[in-house]
DRENLOVO-216231 format. One record per residue (C-alpha): residue in one letter; chain; z, y, x. Coordinates in nm, 2 decimals. Layout:
BEGIN
   residuo   cadena        w        v        u
         a        A        Z        Y        X
...
END
This chain:
BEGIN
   residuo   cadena        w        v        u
         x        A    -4.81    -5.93     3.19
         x        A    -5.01    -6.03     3.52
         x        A    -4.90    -5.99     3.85
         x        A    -4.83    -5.63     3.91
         x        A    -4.85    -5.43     4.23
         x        A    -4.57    -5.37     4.32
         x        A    -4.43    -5.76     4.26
         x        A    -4.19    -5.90     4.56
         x        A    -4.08    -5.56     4.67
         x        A    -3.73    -5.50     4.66
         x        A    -3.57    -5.15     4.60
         x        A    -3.22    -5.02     4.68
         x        A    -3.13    -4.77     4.45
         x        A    -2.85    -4.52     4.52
         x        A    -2.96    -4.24     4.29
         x        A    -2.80    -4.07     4.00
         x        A    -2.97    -3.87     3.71
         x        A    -3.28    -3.82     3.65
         x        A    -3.52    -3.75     4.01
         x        A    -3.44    -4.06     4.17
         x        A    -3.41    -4.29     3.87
         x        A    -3.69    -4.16     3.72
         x        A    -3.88    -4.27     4.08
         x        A    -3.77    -4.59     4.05
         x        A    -3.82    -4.67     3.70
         x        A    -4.19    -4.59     3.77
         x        A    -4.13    -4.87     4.09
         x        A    -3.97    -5.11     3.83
         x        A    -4.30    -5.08     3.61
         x        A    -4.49    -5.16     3.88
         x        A    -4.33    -5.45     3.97
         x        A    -4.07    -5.37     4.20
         x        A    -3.69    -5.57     4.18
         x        A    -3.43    -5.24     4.15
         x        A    -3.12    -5.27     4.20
         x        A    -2.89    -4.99     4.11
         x        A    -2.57    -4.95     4.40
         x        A    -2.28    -4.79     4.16
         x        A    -2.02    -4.64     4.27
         x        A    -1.73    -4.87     4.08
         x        A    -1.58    -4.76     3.79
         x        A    -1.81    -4.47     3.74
         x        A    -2.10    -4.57     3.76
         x        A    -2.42    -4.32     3.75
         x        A    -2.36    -4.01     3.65
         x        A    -2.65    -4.03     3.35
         x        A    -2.41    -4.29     3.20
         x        A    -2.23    -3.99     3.06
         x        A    -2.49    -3.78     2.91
         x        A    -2.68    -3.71     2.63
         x        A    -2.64    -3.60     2.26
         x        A    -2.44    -3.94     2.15
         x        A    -2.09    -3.86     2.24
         x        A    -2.01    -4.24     2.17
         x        A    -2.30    -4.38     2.39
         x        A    -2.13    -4.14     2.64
         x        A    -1.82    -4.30     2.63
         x        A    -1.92    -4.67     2.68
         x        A    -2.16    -4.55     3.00
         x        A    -2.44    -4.62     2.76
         x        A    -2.61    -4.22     2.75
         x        A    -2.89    -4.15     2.62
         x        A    -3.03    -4.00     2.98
         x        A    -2.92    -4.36     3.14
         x        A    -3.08    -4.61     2.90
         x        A    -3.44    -4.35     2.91
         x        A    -3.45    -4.43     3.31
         x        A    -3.29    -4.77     3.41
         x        A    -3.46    -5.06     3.16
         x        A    -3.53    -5.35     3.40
         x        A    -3.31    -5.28     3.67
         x        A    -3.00    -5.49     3.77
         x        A    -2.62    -5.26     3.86
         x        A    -2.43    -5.40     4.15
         x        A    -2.08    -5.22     4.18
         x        A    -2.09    -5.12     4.63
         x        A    -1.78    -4.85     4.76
         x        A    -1.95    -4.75     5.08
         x        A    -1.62    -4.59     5.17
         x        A    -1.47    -4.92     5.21
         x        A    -1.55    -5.11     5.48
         x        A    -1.61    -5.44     5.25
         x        A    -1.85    -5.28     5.06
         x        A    -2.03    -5.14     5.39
         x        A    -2.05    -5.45     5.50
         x        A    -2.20    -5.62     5.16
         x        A    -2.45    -5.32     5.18
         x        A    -2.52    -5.43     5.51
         x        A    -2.65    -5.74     5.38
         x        A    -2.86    -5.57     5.11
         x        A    -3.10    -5.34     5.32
         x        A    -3.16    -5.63     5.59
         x        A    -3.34    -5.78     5.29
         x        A    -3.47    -5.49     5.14
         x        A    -3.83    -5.32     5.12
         x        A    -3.70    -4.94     5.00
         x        A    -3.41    -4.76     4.98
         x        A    -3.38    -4.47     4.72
         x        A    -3.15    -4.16     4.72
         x        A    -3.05    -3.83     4.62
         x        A    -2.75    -3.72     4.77
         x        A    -2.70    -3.37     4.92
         x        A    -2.90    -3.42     5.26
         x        A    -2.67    -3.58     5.53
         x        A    -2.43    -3.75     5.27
         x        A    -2.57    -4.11     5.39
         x        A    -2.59    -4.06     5.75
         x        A    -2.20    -3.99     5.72
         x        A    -2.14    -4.27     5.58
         x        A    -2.27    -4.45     5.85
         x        A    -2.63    -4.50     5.73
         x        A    -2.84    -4.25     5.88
         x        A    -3.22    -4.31     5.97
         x        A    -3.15    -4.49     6.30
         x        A    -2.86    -4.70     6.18
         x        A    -3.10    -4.80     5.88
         x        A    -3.37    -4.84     6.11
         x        A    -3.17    -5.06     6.34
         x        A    -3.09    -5.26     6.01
         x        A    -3.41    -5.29     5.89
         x        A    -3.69    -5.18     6.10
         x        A    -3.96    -5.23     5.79
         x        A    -3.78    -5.03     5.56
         x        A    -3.89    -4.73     5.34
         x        A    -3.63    -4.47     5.34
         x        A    -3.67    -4.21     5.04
         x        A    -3.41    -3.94     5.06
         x        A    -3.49    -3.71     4.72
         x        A    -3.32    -3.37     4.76
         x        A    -3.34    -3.01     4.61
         x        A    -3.48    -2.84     4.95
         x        A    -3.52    -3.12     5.18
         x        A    -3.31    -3.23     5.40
         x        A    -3.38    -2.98     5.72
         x        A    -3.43    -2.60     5.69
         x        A    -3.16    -2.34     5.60
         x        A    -3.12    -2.43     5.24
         x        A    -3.07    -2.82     5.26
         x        A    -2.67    -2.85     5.22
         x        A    -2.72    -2.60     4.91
         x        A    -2.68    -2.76     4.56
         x        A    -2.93    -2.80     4.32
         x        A    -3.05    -2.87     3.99
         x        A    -3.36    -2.88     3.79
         x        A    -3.31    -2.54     3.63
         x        A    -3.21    -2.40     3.97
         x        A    -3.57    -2.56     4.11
         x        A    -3.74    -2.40     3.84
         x        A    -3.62    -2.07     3.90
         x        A    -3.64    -2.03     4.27
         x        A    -3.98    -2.22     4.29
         x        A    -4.11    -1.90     4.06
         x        A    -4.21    -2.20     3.75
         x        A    -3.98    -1.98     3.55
         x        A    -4.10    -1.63     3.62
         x        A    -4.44    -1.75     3.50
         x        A    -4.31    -1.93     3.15
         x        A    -4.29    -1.72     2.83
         x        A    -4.47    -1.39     2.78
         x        A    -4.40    -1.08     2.95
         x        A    -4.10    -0.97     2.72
         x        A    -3.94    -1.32     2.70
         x        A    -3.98    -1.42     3.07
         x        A    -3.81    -1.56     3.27
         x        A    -3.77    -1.88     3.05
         x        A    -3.71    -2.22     3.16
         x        A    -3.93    -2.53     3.06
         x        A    -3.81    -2.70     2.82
         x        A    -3.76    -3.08     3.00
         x        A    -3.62    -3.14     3.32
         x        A    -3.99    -3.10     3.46
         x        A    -3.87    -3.00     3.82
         x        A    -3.67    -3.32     3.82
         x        A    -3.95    -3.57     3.71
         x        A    -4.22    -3.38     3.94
         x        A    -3.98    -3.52     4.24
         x        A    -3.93    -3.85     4.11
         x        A    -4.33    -3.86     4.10
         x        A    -4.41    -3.73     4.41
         x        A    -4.09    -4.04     4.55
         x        A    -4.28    -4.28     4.37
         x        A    -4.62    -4.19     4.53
         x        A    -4.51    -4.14     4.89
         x        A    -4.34    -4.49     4.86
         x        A    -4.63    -4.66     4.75
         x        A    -4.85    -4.45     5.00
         x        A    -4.54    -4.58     5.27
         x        A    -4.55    -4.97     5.16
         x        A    -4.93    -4.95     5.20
         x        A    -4.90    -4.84     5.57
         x        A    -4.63    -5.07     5.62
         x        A    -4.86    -5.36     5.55
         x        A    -5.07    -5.24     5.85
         x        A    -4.81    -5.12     6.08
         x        A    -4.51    -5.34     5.99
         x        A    -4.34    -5.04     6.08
         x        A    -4.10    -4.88     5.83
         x        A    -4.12    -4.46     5.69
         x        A    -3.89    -4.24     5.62
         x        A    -3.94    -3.98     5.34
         x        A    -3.81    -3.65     5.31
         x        A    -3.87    -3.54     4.97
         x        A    -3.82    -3.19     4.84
         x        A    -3.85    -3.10     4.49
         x        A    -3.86    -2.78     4.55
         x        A    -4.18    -2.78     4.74
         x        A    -4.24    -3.08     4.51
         x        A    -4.25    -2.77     4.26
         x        A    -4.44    -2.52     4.40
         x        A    -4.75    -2.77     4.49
         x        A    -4.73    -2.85     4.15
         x        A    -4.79    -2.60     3.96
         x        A    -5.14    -2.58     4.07
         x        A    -5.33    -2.24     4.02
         x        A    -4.99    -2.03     3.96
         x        A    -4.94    -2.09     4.32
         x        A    -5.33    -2.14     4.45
         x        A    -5.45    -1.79     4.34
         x        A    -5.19    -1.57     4.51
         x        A    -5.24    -1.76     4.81
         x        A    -5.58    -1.74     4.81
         x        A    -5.70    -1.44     4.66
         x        A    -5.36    -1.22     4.66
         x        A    -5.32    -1.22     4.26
         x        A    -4.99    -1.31     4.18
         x        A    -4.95    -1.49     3.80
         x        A    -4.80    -1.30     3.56
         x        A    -4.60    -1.50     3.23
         x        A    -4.87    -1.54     2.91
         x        A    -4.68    -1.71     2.66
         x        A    -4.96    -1.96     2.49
         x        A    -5.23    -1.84     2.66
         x        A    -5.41    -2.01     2.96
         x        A    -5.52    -1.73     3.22
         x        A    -5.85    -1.87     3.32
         x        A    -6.03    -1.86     2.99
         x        A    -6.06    -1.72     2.67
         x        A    -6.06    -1.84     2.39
         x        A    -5.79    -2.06     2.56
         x        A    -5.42    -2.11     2.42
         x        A    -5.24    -2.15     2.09
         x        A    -5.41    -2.00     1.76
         x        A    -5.28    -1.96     1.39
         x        A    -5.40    -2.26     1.17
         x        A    -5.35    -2.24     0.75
         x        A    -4.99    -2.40     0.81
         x        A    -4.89    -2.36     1.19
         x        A    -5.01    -2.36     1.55
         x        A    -5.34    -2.49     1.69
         x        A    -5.40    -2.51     2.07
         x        A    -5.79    -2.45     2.14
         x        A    -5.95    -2.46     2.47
         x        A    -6.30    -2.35     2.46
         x        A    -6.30    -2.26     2.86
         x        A    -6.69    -2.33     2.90
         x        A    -6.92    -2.10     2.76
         x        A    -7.12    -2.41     2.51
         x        A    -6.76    -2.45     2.39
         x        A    -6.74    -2.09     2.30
         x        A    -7.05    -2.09     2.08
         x        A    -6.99    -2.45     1.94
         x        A    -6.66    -2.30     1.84
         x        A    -6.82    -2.00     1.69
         x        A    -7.03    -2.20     1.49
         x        A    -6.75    -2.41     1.35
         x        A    -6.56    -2.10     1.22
         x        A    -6.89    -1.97     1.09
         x        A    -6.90    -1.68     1.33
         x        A    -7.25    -1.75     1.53
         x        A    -7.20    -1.33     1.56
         x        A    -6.94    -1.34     1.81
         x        A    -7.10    -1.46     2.13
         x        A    -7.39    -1.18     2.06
         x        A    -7.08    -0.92     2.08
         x        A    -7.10    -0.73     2.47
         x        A    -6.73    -0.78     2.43
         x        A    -6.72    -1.13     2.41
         x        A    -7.06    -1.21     2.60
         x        A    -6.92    -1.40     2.92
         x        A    -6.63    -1.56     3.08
         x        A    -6.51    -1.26     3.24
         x        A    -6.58    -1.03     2.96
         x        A    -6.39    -1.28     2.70
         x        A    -6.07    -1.23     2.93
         x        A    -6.07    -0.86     2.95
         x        A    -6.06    -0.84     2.58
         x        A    -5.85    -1.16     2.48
         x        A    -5.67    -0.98     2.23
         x        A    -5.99    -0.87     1.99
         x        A    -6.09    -1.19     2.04
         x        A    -5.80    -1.37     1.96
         x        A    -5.76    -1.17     1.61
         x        A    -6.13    -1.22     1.52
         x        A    -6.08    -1.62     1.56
         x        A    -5.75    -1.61     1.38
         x        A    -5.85    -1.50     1.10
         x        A    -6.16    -1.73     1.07
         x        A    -5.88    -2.05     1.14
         x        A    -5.61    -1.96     0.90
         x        A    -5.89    -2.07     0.65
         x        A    -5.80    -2.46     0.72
         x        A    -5.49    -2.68     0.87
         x        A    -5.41    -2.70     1.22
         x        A    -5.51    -3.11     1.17
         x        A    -5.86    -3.03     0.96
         x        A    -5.95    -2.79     1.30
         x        A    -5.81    -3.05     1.48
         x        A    -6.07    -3.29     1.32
         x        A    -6.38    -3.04     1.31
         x        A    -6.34    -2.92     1.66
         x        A    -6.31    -3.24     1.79
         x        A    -6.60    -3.35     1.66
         x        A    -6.83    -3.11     1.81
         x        A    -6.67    -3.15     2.14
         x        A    -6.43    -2.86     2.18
         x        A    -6.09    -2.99     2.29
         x        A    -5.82    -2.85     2.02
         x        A    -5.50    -3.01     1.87
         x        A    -5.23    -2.96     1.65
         x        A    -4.90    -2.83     1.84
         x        A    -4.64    -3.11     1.75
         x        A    -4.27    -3.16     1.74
         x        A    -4.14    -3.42     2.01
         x        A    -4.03    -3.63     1.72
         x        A    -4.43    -3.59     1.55
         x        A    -4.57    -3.67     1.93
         x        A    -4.33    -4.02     1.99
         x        A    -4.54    -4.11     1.64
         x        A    -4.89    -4.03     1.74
         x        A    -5.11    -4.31     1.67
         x        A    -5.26    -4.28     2.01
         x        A    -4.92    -4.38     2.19
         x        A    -4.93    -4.69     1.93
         x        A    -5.23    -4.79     2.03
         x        A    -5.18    -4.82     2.39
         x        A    -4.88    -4.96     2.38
         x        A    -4.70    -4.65     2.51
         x        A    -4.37    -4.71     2.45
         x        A    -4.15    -5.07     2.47
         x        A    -3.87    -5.18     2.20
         x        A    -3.56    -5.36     2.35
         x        A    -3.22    -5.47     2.28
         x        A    -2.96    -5.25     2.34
         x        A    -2.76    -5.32     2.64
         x        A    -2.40    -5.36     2.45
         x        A    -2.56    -5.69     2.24
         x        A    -2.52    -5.47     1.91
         x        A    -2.78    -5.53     1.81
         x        A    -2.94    -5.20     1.82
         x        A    -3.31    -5.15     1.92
         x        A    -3.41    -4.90     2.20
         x        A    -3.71    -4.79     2.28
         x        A    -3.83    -4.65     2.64
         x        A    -4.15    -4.47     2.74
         x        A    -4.38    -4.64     2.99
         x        A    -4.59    -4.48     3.27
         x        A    -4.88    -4.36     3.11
         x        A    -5.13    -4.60     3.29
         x        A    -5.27    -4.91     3.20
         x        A    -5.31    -5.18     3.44
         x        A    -5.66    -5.42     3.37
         x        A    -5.61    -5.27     3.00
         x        A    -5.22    -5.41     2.96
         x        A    -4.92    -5.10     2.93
         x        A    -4.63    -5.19     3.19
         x        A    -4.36    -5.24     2.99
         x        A    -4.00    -5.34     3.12
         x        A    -3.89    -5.67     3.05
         x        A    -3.54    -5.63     3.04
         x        A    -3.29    -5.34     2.91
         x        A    -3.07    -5.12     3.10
         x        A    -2.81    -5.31     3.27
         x        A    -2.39    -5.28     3.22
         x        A    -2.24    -5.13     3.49
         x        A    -2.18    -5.45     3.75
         x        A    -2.36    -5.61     3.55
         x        A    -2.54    -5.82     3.85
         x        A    -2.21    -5.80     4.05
         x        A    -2.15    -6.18     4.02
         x        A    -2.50    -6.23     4.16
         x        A    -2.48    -6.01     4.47
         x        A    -2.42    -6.27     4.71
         x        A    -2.71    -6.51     4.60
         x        A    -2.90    -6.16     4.57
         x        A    -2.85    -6.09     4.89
         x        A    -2.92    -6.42     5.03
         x        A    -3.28    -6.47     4.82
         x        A    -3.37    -6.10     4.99
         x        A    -3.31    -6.25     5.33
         x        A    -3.44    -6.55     5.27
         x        A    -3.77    -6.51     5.48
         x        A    -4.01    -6.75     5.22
         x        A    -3.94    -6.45     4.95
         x        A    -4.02    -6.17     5.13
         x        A    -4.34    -5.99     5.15
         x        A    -4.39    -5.94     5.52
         x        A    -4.47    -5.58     5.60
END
């Protein structure tokens, strides 16, 4: 891999999870140097979860290893004064220092903003928190599934008998970590022309809300609040999941060429000459009839033949996979989505992690190195330490 963006820049990393990992994985990819501070003995919290009980047990879970390839684990108390000290050290050298704690949990540990700031004047603070950390509902705890539901993501998931439902991922979570990961970039970019350091208040609830786009846009605009529409997308029609031969085809014919090319594939040039399906507007009022006159035309082939046809004549469709069928499409193959590595515990094992999604100059950014032991680097901290503070390896902001 060639130089990437991000090489030189040095990240403290005091997160747990999923959020602030999940940030600074997307840092590591980019070229960042991460180094995970652990509480000892325990470790990150993600070290104990996922469906291998085993994996569990050795600090080796499945959520760990998906978010922590190429980073290094130093063991830091910042209860003692030692390890305050040692930490100290680390942020005078530092570019970035990541965390999620409930908002004031660093300052009372003695590094708030101006004590980091007195540290460090160049540094990148990024504090990662459910509400943020100011307004009434900062010192509350919170969770992805507790984002979800109070940012009104889950009133607007599943259909009008089945709603409220939850997404099925930790989306909440990885919608902060991205929105982190771009306001750090955003900050290191300014640095370069200030030479000032930023510090970040990131809330994944409003993290939430801003993301889910026109749920959010047209009630604030134009008064209409969303209502839940299982597979259908409110905007268009014919837009959402249809009934294939053996399963479940998602079709999005939102322009009105892609309604008639569509038509024409299923062999039904008759339905865009129907006042009922004429127009945009007209096609949403009576989604239903529609939908039940283009079912029955597609239960003629498989959800992959459609997949093919309608592809082919430029109307975007797709089969509805599995996760396990998705991790195997040949399109992820071909890019070079996903990375193989040794497993941590020298077992032997292979694991394999997910990149970013982005090619850089046509190459995938892989990690180069696989989740570390906890401590692993805890032998190194000292001559870690002293290479971030050594002023020849810096990059001056």
């Amino acid at each position: 891999m060639h130089e990437r963006p991000l090489d030189g820049i040095r990240v403290l990393d005091l997160t747990n999870v999923l959020a602030g990992p999940y940030c600074s994985y997307q840092l590591m990819l980019l070229g960042a140097e991460v180094i995970k501070i652990e509480v000892p003995g325990q470790g990150d919290l993600a070290r104990q979860l996922g469906p291998d009980p085993e994996l569990n047990r050795t600090g080796l879970g499945a959520s760990f290893l998906a978010q922590n390839a190429g980073k290094k684990s130093v063991e830091i108390d910042l209860k003692d004064p030692a390890g305050r000290s040692g930490f100290e050290d680390m942020v005078r050298g530092a570019d970035v220092l990541l965390e999620n704690f409930r908002a004031g949990v660093l300052d009372r540990l003695g590094f708030g903003w101006p004590r980091l700031q007195d540290l460090n004047p160049g540094l990148v603070y990024c504090a990662i928190s459910g509400f943020g950390q100011t307004g009434p509902m900062s010192q509350a705890p919170a969770y992805d599934q507790i984002i979800q539901g109070l940012s009104g993501m889950m009133s607007v998931t599943g259909t009008k008998e089945t709603a409220p439902l939850r997404v099925g991922f930790p989306v909440c979570d990885t919608v902060g970590g991205l929105a982190a990961a771009l306001h750090i970039c955003a900050a290191l970019a300014g640095r370069a022309r200030t030479g000032t350091g930023t510090f970040l208040d990131v809330s994944m609830l409003e993290a939430a809300v801003s993301a889910m786009g026109w749920a959010t846009s047209n009630y604030l605009v134009s008064g209409v609040p969303p209502e839940p529409m299982g597979t259908q997308n409110a905007t268009a029609a014919p837009s959402g999941t249809f009934e294939a031969s053996d399963g479940p085809l998602n079709i999005a014919a939102n322009r009105q060429q892609q309604f008639e090319t569509l038509c024409e594939a299923l062999d039904r040039p008759d339905l865009p000459d129907d006042p009922r399906f004429a127009d945009r507007e007209d096609r949403k009022l009576h989604r239903e009839e529609l939908d039940t006159e283009l079912n029955t035309a597609l239960r003629r082939r498989t959800a992959r033949e459609w997949e093919e046809i309608l592809g082919a004549a430029g109307v975007p469709a797709a089969r509805v996979a599995s996760v396990p069928q998705a991790v195997e499409l040949d399109q992820l193959k071909d890019r070079g989505f996903f990375t193989d590595l040794p497993f941590p515990d020298g077992s032997g094992r292979t694991l394999r992690v997910a990149g970013s999604g982005v090619l850089h100059n046509g190459e995938p950014l892989r990690p180069t190195a696989p989740p570390p032991l906890l401590g692993q680097q805890n032998d190194e901290r000292e001559a870690l330490t002293a290479r971030w503070n050594t002023a020849e390896d810096a990059v001056a902001p």
